[in-house]
N, C-alpha and C positions, 0 to 999 in steps of 0.2 A: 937732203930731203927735196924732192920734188913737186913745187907749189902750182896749183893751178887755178887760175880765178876766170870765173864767169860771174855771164850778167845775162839777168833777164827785165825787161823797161828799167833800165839802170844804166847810167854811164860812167864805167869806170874812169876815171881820171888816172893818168902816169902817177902824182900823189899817192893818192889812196895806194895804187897800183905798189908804191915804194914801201909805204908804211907794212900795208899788208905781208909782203914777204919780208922787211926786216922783222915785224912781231911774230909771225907763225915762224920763220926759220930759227926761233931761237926751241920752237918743241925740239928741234935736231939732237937737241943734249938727250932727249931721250931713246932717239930711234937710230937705228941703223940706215945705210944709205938707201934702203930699196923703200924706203917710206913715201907715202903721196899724201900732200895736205890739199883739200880741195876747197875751195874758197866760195861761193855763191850767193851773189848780191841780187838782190829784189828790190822792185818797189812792188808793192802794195796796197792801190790807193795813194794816199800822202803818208805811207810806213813805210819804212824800210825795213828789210829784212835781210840778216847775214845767217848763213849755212856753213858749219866748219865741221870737217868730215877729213879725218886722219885714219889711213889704213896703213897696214906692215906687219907682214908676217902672220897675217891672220887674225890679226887684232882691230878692230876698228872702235874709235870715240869719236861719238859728233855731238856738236853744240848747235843751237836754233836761237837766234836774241831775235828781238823788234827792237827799233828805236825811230829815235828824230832823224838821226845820221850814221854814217857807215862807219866814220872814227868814231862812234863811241861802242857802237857795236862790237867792233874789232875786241877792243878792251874791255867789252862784257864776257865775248865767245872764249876768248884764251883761257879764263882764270879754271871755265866750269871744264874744259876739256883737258888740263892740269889736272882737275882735284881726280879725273876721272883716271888719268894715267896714274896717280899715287895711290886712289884708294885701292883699284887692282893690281899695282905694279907687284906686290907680294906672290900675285898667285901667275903671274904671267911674267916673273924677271928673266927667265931663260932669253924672250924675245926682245927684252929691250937694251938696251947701251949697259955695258958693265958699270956700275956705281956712278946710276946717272938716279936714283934715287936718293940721294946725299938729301940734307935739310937746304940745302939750299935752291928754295924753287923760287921757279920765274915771275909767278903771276900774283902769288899770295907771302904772309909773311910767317907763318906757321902752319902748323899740316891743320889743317879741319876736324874736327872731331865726324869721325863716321860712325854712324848707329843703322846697324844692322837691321835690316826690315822686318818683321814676325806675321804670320799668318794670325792674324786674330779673327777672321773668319770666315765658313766653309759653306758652300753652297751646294747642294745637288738637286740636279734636275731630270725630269726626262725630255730628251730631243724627241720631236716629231718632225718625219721628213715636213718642210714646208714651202712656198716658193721663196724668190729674195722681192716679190712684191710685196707677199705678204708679212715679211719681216719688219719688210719699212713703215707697214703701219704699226707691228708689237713697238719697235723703237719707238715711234711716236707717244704711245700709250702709255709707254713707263720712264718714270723719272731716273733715268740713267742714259751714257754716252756710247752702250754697244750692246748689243745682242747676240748670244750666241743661239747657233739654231743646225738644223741638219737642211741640207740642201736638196729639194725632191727632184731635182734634175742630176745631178751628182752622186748622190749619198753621201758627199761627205761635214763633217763638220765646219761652220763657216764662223765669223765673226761681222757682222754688221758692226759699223762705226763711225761716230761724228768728227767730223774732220773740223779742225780750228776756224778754218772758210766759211763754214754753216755745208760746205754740202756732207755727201756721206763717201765711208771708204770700205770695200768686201775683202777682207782676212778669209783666204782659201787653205785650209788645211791638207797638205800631200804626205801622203804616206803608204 
């Protein structure tokens, strides 16, 4: 597996730099050689924030923590991008390591109970072509984190959305 660690207002240290690839190189049990784990240190403010972002074969799991500090981080980001490889490892094991799904995993001590998500409820609307200024006021207006709207320069379907920053983020629909 091929680890690569950036930074942005962050100063990796060799440490960190060590820790990092012996902890992410042990996902290796699960992927074949042509895997990339990407590593991505932040500060934000006085937070820090780690990015862990595993691709292979067409597969991708990524983890986002905040913390005080980047070791602890580390060993928040592993366990969740684990449970992510076990709970779909069933439907995607062709791509991963032969009986690298055993009970024996890295990060936790038994498999997690997974409860499957259910639609409990349906919405329908009508789009009307609008601009994305005037989205940004409907967002405002109603007590939710996105809007969806049709786009009057486009046609097409967009999604308006509040980014964790406070600003906003535009979801373009291509088809």
């Amino acid at each position: 597996m091929k680890i690569e660690i950036n930074s942005k207002n962050y100063n990796v240290s060799e440490k960190l730099k060590d820790i990092i690839e012996k902890k992410v190189g042990k996902l290796d049990k699960y992927f074949n050689d042509d895997a990339v784990a990407k590593v991505n240190c932040k500060m934000e403010g006085s937070i820090c924030k780690l990015e862990l972002t595993v691709r292979s074969r067409g597969l991708f799991y990524r983890a986002e923590v905040t913390g005080d500090n980047m070791y602890e981080n580390i060993d928040l980001a592993l366990p969740k991008v684990e449970k992510q490889i076990v709970k779909y490892g069933d439907k995607f094991y062709t791509r991963l390591k032969r009986d690298s799904l055993n009970k024996d995993y890295l990060f936790f001590d038994e498999l997690p109970i997974f409860k499957k998500p259910e639609v409990v409820k349906r919405k329908q609307f009508e789009l009307e072509p609008i601009t994305v200024e005037d989205a940004k006021i409907f967002l405002e207006t109603i007590d939710n984190n996105f809007y969806i709207f049709m786009n009057r320069e486009t046609g097409k379907v967009n999604v308006l959305y509040r980014r964790n920053d406070g600003n906003l983020g535009l979801i373009e629909a291509i088809y």
